[in-house]
C-alpha positions as CSV (number, residue, x, y, z in Angstrom):
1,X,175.8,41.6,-113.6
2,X,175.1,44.9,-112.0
3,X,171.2,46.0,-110.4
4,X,170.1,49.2,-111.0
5,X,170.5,51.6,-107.6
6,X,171.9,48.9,-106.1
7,X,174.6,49.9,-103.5
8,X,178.7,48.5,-105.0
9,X,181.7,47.6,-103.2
10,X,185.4,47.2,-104.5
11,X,186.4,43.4,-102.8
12,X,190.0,43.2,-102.7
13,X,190.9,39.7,-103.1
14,X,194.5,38.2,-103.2
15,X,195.3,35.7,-105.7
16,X,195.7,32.9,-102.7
17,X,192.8,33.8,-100.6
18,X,190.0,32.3,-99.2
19,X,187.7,34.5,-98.8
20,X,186.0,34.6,-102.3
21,X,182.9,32.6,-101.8
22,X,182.1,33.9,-98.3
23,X,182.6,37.3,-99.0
24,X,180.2,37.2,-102.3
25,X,177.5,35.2,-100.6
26,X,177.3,37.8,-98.0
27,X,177.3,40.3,-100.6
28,X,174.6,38.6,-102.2
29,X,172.3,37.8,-99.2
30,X,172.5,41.9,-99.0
31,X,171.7,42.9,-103.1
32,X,174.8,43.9,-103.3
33,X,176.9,44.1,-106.3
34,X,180.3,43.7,-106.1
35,X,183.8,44.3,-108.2
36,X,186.8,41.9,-107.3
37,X,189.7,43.9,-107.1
38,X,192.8,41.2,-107.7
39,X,196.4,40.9,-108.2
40,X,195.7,38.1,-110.6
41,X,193.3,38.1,-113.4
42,X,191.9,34.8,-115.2
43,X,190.2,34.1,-118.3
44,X,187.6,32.5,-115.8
45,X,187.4,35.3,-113.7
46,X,184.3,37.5,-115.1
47,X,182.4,34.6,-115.2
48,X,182.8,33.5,-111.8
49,X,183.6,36.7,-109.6
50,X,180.8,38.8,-112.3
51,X,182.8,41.8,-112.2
52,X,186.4,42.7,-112.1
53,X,189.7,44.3,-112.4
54,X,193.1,43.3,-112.3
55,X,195.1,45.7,-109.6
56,X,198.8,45.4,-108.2
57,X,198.6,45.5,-105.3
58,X,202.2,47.0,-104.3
59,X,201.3,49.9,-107.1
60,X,198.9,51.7,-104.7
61,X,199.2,55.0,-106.7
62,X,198.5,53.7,-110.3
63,X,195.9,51.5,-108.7
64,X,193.8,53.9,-106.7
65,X,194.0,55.9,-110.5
66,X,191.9,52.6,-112.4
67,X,189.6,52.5,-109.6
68,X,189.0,56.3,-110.0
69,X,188.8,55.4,-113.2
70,X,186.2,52.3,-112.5
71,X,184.2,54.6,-110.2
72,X,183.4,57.0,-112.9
73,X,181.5,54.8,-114.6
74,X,179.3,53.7,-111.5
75,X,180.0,55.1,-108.0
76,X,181.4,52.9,-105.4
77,X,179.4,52.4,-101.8
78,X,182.8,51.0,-100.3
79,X,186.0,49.3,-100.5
80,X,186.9,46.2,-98.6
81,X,189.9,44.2,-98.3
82,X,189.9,40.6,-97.3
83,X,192.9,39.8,-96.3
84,X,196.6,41.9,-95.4
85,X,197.7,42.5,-98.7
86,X,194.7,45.1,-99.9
87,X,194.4,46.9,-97.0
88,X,197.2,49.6,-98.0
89,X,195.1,50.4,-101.3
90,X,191.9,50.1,-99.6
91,X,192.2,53.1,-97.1
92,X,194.2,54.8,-100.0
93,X,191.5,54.5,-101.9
94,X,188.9,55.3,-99.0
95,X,191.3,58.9,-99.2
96,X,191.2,59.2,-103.3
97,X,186.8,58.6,-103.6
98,X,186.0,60.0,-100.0
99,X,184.6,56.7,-98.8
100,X,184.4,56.0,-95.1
101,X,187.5,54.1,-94.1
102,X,191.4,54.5,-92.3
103,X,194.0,56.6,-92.8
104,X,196.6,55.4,-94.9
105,X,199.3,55.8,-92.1
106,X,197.3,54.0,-89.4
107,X,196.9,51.0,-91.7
108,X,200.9,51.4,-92.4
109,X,201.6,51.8,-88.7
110,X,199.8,48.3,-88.5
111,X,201.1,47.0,-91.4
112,X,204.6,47.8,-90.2
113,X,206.3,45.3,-86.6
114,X,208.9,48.6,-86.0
115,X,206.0,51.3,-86.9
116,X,203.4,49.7,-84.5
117,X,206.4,48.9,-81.7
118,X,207.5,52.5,-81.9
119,X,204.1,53.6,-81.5
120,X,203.2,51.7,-78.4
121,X,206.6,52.6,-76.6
122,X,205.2,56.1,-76.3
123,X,202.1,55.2,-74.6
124,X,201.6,53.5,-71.2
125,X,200.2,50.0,-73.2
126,X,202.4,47.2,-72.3
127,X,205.1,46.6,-74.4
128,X,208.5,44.5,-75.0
129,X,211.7,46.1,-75.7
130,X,212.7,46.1,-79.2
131,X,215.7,46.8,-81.4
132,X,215.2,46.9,-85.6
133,X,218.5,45.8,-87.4
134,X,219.2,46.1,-91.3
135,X,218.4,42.5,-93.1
136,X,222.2,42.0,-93.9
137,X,223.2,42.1,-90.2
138,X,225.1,39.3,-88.7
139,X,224.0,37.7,-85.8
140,X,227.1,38.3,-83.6
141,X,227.0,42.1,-83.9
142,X,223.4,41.7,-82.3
143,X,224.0,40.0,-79.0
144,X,226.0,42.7,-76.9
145,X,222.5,44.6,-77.6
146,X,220.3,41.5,-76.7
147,X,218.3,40.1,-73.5
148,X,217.5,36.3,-74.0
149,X,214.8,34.6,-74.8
150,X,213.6,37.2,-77.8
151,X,211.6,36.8,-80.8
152,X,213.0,37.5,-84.7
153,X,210.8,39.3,-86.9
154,X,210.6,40.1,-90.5
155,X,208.4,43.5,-90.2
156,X,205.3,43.3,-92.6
157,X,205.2,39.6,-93.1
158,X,201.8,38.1,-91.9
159,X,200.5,34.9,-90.3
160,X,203.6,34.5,-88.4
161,X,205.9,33.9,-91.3
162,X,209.8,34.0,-90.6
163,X,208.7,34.6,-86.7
164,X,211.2,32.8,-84.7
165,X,212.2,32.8,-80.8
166,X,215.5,32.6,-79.7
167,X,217.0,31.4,-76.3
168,X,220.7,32.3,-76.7
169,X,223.3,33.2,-79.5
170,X,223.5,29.5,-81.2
171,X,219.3,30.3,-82.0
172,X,219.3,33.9,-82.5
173,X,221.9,32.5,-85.9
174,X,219.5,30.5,-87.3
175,X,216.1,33.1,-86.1
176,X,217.6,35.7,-88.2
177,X,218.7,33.4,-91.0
178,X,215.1,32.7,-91.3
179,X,213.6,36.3,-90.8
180,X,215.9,37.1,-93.6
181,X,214.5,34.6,-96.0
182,X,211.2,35.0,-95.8
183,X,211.5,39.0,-96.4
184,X,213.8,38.2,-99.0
185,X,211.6,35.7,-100.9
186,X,208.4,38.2,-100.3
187,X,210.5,41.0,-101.8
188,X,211.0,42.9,-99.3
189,X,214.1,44.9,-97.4
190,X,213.9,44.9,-94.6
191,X,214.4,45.9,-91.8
192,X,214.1,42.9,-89.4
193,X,212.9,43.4,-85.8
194,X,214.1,41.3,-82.5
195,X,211.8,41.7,-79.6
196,X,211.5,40.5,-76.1
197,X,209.5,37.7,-75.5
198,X,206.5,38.0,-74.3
199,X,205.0,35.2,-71.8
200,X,201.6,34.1,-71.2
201,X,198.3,32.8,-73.1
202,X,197.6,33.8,-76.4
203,X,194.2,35.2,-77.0
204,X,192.7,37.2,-80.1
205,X,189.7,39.9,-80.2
206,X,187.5,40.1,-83.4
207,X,185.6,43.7,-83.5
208,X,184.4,46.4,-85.9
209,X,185.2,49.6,-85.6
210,X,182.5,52.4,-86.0
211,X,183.4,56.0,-85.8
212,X,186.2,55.0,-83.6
213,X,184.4,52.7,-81.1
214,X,185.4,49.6,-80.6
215,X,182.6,46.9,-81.2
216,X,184.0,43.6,-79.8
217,X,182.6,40.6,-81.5
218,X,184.6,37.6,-79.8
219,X,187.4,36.9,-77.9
220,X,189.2,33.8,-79.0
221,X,191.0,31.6,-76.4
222,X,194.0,29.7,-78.6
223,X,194.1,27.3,-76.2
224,X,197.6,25.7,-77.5
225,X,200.4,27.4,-76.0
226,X,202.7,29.1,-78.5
227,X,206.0,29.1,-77.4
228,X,208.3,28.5,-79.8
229,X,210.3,28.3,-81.5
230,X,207.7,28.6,-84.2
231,X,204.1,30.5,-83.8
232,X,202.0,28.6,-85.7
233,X,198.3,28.8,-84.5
234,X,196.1,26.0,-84.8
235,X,192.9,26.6,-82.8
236,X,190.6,28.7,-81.9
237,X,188.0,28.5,-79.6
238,X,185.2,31.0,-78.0
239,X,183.7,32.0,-75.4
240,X,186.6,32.8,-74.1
241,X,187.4,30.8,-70.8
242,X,189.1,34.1,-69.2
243,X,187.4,35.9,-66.2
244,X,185.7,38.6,-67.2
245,X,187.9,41.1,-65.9
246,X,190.9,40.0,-67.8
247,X,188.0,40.1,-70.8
248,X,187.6,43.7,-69.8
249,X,191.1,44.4,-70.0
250,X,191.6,43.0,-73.2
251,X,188.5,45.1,-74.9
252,X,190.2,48.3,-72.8
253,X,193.4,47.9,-74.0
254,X,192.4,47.2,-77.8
255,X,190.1,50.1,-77.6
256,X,193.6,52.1,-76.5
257,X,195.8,50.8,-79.1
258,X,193.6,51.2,-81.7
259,X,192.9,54.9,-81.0
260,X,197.0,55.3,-80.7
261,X,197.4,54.0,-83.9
262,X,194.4,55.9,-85.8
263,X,192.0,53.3,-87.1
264,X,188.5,54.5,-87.1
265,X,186.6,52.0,-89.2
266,X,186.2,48.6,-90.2
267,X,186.7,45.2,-88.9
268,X,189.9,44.4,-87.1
269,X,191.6,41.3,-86.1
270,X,193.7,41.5,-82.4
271,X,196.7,39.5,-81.3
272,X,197.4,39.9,-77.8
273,X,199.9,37.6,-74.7
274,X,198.1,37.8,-71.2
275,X,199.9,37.5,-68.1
276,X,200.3,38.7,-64.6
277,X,201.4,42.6,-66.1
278,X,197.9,42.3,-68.4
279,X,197.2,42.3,-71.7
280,X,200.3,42.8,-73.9
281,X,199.5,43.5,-77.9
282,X,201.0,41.6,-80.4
283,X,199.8,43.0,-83.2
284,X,196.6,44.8,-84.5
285,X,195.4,44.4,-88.0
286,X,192.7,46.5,-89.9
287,X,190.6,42.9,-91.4
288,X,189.4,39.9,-90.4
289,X,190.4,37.0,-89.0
290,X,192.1,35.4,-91.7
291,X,191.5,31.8,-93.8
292,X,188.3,30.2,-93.8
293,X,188.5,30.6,-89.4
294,X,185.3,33.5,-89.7
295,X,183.1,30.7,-90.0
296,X,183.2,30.5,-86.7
297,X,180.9,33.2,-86.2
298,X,178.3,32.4,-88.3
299,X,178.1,28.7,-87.1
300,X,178.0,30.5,-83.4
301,X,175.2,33.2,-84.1
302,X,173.7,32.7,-87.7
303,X,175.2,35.5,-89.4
304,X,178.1,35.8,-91.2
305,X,181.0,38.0,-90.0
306,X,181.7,38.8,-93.9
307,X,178.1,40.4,-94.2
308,X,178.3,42.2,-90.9
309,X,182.1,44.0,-92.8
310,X,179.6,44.8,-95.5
311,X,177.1,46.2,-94.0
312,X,179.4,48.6,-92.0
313,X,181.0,49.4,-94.9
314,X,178.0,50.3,-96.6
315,X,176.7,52.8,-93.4
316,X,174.1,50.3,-92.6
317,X,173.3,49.7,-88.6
318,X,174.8,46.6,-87.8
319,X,172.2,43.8,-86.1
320,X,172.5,42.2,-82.4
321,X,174.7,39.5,-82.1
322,X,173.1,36.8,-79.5
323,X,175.2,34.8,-77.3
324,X,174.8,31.6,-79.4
325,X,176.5,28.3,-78.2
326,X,180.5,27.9,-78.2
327,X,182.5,27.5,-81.5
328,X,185.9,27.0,-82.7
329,X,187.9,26.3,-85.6
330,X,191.4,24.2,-85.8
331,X,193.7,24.8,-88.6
332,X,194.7,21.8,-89.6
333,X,198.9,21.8,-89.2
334,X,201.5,21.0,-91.8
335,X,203.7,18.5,-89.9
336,X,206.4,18.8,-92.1
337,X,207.7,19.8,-95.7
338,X,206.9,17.6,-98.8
339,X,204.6,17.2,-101.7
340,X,201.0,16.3,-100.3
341,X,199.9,13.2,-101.7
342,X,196.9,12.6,-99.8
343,X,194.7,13.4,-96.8
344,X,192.4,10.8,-95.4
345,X,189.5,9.9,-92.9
346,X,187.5,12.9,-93.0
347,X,184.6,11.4,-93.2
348,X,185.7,9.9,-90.2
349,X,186.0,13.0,-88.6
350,X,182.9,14.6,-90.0
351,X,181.3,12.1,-87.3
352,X,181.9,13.9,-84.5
353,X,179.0,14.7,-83.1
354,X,179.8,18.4,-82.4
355,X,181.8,18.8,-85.8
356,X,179.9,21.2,-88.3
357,X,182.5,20.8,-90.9
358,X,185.9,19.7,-92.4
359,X,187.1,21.8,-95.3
360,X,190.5,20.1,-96.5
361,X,192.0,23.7,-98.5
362,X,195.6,22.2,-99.4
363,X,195.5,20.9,-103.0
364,X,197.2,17.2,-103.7
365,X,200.0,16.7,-105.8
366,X,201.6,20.1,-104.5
367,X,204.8,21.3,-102.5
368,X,203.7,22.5,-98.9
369,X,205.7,23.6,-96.2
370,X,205.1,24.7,-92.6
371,X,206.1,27.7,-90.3
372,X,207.6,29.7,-90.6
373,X,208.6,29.1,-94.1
374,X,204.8,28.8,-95.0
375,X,201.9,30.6,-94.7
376,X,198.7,28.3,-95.2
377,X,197.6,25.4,-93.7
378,X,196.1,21.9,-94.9
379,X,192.7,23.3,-94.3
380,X,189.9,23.8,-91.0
381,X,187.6,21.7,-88.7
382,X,184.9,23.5,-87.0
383,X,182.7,22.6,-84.7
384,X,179.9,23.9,-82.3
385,X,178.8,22.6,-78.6
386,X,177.3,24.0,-75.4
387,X,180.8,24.7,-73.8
388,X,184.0,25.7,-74.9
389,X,185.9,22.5,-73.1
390,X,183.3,20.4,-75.6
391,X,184.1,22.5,-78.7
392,X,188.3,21.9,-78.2
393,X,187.6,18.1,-77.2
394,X,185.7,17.5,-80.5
395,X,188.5,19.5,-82.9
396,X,191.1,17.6,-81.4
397,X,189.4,14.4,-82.1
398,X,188.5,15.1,-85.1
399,X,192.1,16.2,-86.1
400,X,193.3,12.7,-84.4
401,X,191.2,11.0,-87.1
402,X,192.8,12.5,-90.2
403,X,195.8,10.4,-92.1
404,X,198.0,12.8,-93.9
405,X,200.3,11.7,-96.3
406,X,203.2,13.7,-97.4
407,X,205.8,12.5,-100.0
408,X,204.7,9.0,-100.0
409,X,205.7,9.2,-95.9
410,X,202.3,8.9,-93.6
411,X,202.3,11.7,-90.8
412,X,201.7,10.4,-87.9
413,X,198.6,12.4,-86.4
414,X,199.0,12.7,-82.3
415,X,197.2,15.5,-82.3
416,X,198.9,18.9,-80.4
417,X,200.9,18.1,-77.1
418,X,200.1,19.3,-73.7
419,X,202.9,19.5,-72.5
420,X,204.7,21.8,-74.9
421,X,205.5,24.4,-72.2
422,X,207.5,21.9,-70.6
423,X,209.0,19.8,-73.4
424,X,210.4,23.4,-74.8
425,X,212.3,23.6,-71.3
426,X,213.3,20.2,-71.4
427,X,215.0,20.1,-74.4
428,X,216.5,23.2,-74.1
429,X,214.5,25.6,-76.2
430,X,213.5,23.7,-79.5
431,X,210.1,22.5,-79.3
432,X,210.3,19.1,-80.9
């Protein structure tokens, strides 16, 4: 149902997000109507979402023509996307209506591992070597051309899928084997990209972009190290425990890349490695944070980050964000392939004292599969506490108290190792 000279906003929404329900409520706490964009439609979906349209996504042309097409009818305030997959057709569309919002070649040159690598190697930003190889390349014509260890990239895959490190020639086989199967099985070509590895802490900046400047909302410690041979993130966790000049760095260089690459507006989500050299980007992407992990923010300052998205989008000023205690969020890990059966003693978990919530996302009865072959996780934990150490203590034991069950098989739940770094050199490059 639409309002009279109420503002509207295009929501692009996946078929697989999360995002939905958070993004609405926002929308809703602001009188805002909004259209759902999707690349699925449902007989249930009117009812639910109120108003939408069915889009492909990979068809930005024909696309951006039904939203003219929707626009005629009522003008549109904005267009957002939730998650990777809209943001092509978002800042095409932006273009097409004259909304506020990127360029369609920044958000490719983001969208794209060899179009952001090639970007930063022109700049004085910290940056690996990198080499980009057609998909149907064999690993032994690559290793004349190689320095060891180096990570294996498929280049527009998100959320670290088919991202593998290698330490020698027997690894870089089976790193490219993967790469290759998860752009095949997306549908895409290729090309792959192989990288030098980048050592250090993992961190990640959350910000807004208005008119160019860079408005930093968080930085977000991951405090388990991510070394390989997979890159699957489970935690995060702010303030960050970083001094603040290495803070400082990190807004500095963002605020440098993101300029290089020509985003202007909107919320974007920062991947970056720190060590002695400084702050080394991963990636940059023009969204959120992705999953059900922005509810950090609003446990940590009362507002939502979906309704501070909106009301840039929408040209309204956006409000103070106080300090607010610590927060963090763990992404509750796959442990291995199999048909998820069951997941117990969340209530049990739930009675952590600093634990806000457990939202189990995985449905029962279905095939999962971790990185790199997947791309979702068996849902979150958040929690809140007057110090960062707290907030990680408290996920962790909260995660300790959940009994997974996978193909009849119970997981056993240890929680994430310390000692990873080590145990990686120990056993000779495959994290166990």
């Amino acid at each position: 149902m639409t309002i009279e000279g109420r503002q509207r906003i295009l929501l692009l929404l996946s078929s697989s997000s999360y995002r939905a329900e958070d993004f609405l409520s926002a929308a809703e706490r602001l009188q805002v109507d909004v259209t759902v964009g999707s690349d699925y439609r449902s007989t249930l979906a009117d009812e639910v979402y109120g108003s939408t349209i069915e889009l492909d996504f990979d068809d930005v042309g024909g696309s951006v023509e039904a939203i003219r097409r929707l626009a005629e009818d009522r003008p549109l305030s904005a267009v957002v996307a939730a998650e990777d997959a809209g943001t092509r057709l978002a800042a095409a569309v932006s273009v097409a209506l004259e909304l506020p919002g990127n360029s369609p070649d920044s958000v490719e040159t983001c969208r794209r591992k060899d179009r952001f690598r090639l970007t930063l190697a022109t700049s004085e930003t910290p940056s690996p070597w990198y080499r980009t190889y057609p998909l149907e390349i064999e690993p032994p014509a690559l290793t004349h051309d190689l320095e060891f260890p180096c990570v294996v990239k498929p280049v527009e895959l998100s959320a670290s899928r088919g991202v593998v490190r290698a330490n020698n020639p027997e690894e870089l086989v089976l790193a490219v084997a993967e790469a290759r199967r998860a752009t095949e099985e997306s549908g895409g070509t290729g090309p792959i990209l192989v990288e030098g590895y980048i050592p250090g802490d993992e961190v990640a900046l959350e910000g807004i972009l208005v008119n160019g400047e860079l408005r930093t909302l968080a930085i977000l410690d991951k405090p388990d190290p991510l070394v390989g041979p997979y890159f699957e993130e489970t935690m995060f966790v702010t303030p960050s425990r970083l001094t603040p000049d290495v803070q400082q760095g990190i807004e500095e260089v963002v605020a440098e890349v993101t300029a290089l690459v020509g985003l202007r507006e909107g919320p974007i989500h920062a991947e970056l490695r720190i060590n002695d050299q400084g702050a080394w980007p991963i990636e940059i992407a023009p969204r959120t944070i992705g999953g059900l992990c922005a509810r950090l923010f609003r446990y940590r300052t009362g507002t939502a980050l979906e309704e501070l998205v909106l009301l840039h989008a929408l040209g309204r000023p956006l409000p103070h964000q106080p300090e607010g205690p610590a927060s963090g969020v763990m992404m509750i890990p796959i442990p291995f392939a199999g048909v998820l059966t069951s997941i117990d003693g969340v209530d049990a978990a739930e009675l952590v004292p600093e634990v806000q919530e457990v939202s189990i996302t995985a449905p029962v009865g279905r095939h999962i599969d971790p990185l790199p072959r997947g791309n979702r996780y068996l849902g979150f934990i958040f929690a809140l506490a007057d110090a960062p150490e707290t907030v990680e203590r408290a996920l962790r034991d909260a995660h300790s108290r959940l009994e997974i069950r996978i193909a009849g098989g119970v997981a056993e739940n240890r929680g994430i190792d310390d000692d990873a770094e080590a145990r990686w050199e120990d056993e000779g490059g495959m994290l166990r």
